[in-house]
C-alpha positions, 0 to 999 in steps of 0.5 A: 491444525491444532499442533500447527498453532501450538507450535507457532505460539509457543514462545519455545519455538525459535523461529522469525516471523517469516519462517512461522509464515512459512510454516503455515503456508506449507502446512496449511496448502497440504491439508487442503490438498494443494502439494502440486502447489507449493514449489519454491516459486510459489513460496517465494512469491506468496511468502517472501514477497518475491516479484513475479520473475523470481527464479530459485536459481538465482535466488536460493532464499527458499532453500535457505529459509527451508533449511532453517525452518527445519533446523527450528523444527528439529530442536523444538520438537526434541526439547519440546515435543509432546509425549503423545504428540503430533510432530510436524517436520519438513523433510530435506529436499521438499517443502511438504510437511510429513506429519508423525506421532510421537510415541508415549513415553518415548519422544525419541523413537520418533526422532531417531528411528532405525534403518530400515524403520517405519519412521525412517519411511515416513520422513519421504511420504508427502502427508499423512499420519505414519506410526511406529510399531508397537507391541500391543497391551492394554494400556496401548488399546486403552490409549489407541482407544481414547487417541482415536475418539479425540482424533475422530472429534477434532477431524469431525469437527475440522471437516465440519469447519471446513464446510460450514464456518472457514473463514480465509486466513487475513493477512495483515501488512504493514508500511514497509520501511527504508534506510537512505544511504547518502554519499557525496562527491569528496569530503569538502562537500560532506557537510553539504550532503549530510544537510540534504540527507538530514532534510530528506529524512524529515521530509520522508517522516512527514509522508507517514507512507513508510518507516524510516529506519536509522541502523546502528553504526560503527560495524562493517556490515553494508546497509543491506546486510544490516537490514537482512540480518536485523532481528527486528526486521522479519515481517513480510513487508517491503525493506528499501534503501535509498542510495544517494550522490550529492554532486555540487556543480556550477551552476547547478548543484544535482543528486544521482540516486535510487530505490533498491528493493532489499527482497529482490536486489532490483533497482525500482528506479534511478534518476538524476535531479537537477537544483539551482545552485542557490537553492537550500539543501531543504528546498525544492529538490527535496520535496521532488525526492520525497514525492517520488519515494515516499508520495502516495504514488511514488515508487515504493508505495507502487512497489508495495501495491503491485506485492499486495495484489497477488494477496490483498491483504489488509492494512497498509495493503489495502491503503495502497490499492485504495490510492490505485482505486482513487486515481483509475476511477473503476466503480469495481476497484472502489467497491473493493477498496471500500470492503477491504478498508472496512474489513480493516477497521473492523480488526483495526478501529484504531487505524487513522490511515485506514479512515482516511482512505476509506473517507476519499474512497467514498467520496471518489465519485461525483458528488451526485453520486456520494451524497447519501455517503458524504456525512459518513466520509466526513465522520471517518476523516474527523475520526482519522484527525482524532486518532493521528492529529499530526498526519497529513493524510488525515488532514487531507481527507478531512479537506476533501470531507469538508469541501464536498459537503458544503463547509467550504471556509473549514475545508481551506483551514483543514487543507492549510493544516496538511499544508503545514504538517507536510509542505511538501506533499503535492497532493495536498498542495494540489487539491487545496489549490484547487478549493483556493481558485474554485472560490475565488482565491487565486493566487493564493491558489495558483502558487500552490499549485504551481509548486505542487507541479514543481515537485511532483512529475506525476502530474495531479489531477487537481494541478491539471484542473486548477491550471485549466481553470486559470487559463480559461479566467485569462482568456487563454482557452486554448491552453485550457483544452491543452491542460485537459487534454488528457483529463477524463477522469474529473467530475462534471464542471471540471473537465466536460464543462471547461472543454465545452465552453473552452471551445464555444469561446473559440468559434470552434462550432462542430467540436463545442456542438458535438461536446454540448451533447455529450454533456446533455446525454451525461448528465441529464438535467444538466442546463437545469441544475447548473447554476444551482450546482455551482454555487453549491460547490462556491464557486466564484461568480465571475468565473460562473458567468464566463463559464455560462457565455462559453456554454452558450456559445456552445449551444448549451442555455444554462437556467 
């Protein structure tokens, strides 16, 4: 282990990142007795970020990479090796170390070994220590001798390590970056297609979910090879591009286009979308892509979550499954999210993306549940703000902070401000429309929503409770229940109130009957403290008082 870290932190090691990784993994598997383990499948997936049906025959990234690891190795060791030294290789045709000791004062024996020699033996062994033949002398007892108590040390206190004090390796991942290849539909359209790209760029950037990449031009390399071959480019975080086709038409102007993952070659996804043809290249099409590639929920942020879980790492890694916690609801996923992005703070204090999900993470449950967490959710988001003042996402856990702990006139100028840095992101124009119709502000409100809904077909929690809210207002319940059809995930007052007092309004006796008492099992008290909880959260007191004539009607007696 020792020469293992010497050697990834020497600066002579000429290696990429990747491939120092992939030392490790192999070198560290063989020590803890894993080589059943360490095949081409299991580098590429637990290494190279390979999807699940990776298959080495189509794909030879390990063989390649196998190859030029070994090549680091050789002309490190021969420049560099350690008279003394261990010397750690990777025998062609496997990818399990053979670990040698190189002679004193005689750096090549170990290298260049005569047929037939102990060392050409040892290059086909799957571990262990093999040593060449000496003539023995003193000097050589003497240096055996004192070889032997240094290596009885550090092996004792490896195994001692290893029982008492390991600690499993972090891994940290990073966003993973994107390049946007735009194309249109003859050169009298360029103009028009460089405008849509530029617009997407921007409004990609503004996501902060990812790295927007700008690669030189001038060459005859494709994007792809850019990025394969870049040296800047060598962590094992996902590399996209976007491929896109502006197609002007009449009388509606669309873009063809899709995500491919640069690991893998695969297509994530590829669709068509429609504009009206009066509509600016920086109009709502935009923001449709941007959702869609660069949302907290579009398609290379699930790309990347779906890679982490198999290793769960920190970082961005644990942002992600930190949005995947948020939006399933599971208690277990949320516990796991909360330890993860605190392990993350620890290493990282300075990481605003990581306080602002651990923020909307603890105030993920309903807000009986939270309340002992909610001035702490309130310090990580303004900690959030302080670290990335111009980040939405910090903005927007400082607006659901706020909100749930009672500020309710500085969560609408923290939701108005994410608005601002990202106009474009539907989460935040969802959940501060929401705030917006909860007290009382509506069409301010709805129009947000409703644009969220237009640029998002993901379909936001927050969208479907704010637009079940404005249907009940108008006296349209049926179109309430219809919103909240699929809606089971919301705090009370959102989805189990409205539902209920939708259908007392609608004479439809059993069913209100039957969900007053599954309110009144859920939440024990609940006619009690209704009211009281209502204005809590400022709701508006007209909306309140129809809420309350559905409730009765529904057999509920709210106090």
């Amino acid at each position: 282990m020792a020469e293992l870290e010497r050697v990834l932190s020497d600066p002579e090691f000429r290696s990429t990142e990747r491939n120092k990784n992939f030392l490790r993994y192999v070198t560290e598997q063989m020590l803890q007795g894993g080589e059943n383990k360490v095949k081409a499948y299991s580098i590429a997936i637990d290494v190279f970020g390979r999807p699940e049906n990776f298959d080495p025959a189509i794909d030879p990234i390990v063989r390649i990479e196998a190859t030029r690891l070994r090549a680091s190795l050789t002309q490190y060791y021969e420049l560099h090796g350690q008279d003394g030294g261990l010397r750690i290789d990777l025998p062609r045709g496997r990818y399990i170390p053979a670990v040698s000791r190189i002679p004193a004062g005689d750096r090549a024996e170990s290298r260049i070994s005569p047929p037939g020699g102990q060392f050409a033996r040892a290059s086909g062994i799957d571990r262990g220590f093999q040593f060449s033949r000496l003539k023995p002398s003193a000097r050589l007892i003497r240096a055996t001798i004192s070889i032997g108590a240094v290596g009885g040390f550090l092996l004792g206190s490896y195994v001692l390590f290893q029982i008492f004090g390991q600690q499993p390796s972090v891994t940290f991942t990073e966003k993973p970056s994107v390049t946007i290849d735009m194309r249109s539909a003859g050169e009298s359209f360029d103009g028009d297609a460089q405008k849509m790209r530029d617009a997407l760029m921007v409004a990609l950037s503004q996501f902060q979910t990812l790295k927007v990449l700008v690669l030189p031009t001038g060459n005859d390399l494709s994007v792809d090879t850019q990025l394969r071959t870049s040296s800047t480019i060598t962590s094992p975080q996902g590399h996209y591009q976007v491929v896109m086709k502006y197609l002007p038409g009449e009388p509606a102007r669309s873009v063809w286009w899709q995500v491919i993952d640069l690991h893998s070659g695969e297509a994530l996804i590829s669709r068509s979308e429609t504009a009206p043809d009066s509509e600016q290249p920086a109009g709502t099409l935009v923001g449709l892509l941007a959702n869609q590639i660069a949302g907290v929920e579009g398609v290379i942020n699930n790309s990347e979550a779906r890679r982490d879980f198999a290793g769960s790492s920190l970082g961005n890694g644990c942002v992600l499954r930190s949005y995947h916690a948020i939006r399933s609801h599971e208690s277990e996923a949320l516990a796991q999210a909360r330890v993860c992005l605190e392990q993350t703070l620890k290493r990282r204090p300075g990481d605003a993306d990581a306080h602002a999900a651990l923020s909307t993470v603890l105030l993920a449950s309903p807000p009986e549940a939270t309340s002992g967490l909610s001035a702490r959710a309130l310090e990580l988001a303004n900690r959030s703000v302080a670290l990335a003042p111009h980040s939405a996402s910090s903005a927007f856990a400082q607006m659901s902070a706020l909100y749930r702990s009672g500020q309710i006139e500085a969560a609408i100028l923290a939701g108005r401000r994410a608005v601002s840095l990202n106009p474009n992101d539907a989460r935040a124009l969802a959940r501060l429309g929401r705030i917006l119709c909860i007290t009382g502000k509506w069409e301010e409100g709805i129009s947000l929503v409703l644009k969220a809904d237009r640029i998002d077909k993901t379909s936001y929690r927050d969208v479907d409770i704010a637009l079940a809210m404005d249907a009940y207002r108008r006296g349209a319940f049926e179109d309430t229940l219809t919103r909240l059809w699929q809606r089971q995930d919301a705090p009370c007052c959102d989805v189990e109130v409205l539902r209920t007092a939708a259908l007392g309004q609608l004479g439809r006796k059993q069913e209100a009957e039957a969900a007053a008492e599954a309110l009144r099992n859920s939440r024990v008290g609940f006619e009690g403290y209704f009211r009281n909880d209502m204005a809590a959260r400022r709701f508006e007191a007209e909306f309140v008082s129809s809420l309350e004539t559905g409730l009765s009607k529904a057999g509920l007696y709210v106090q």
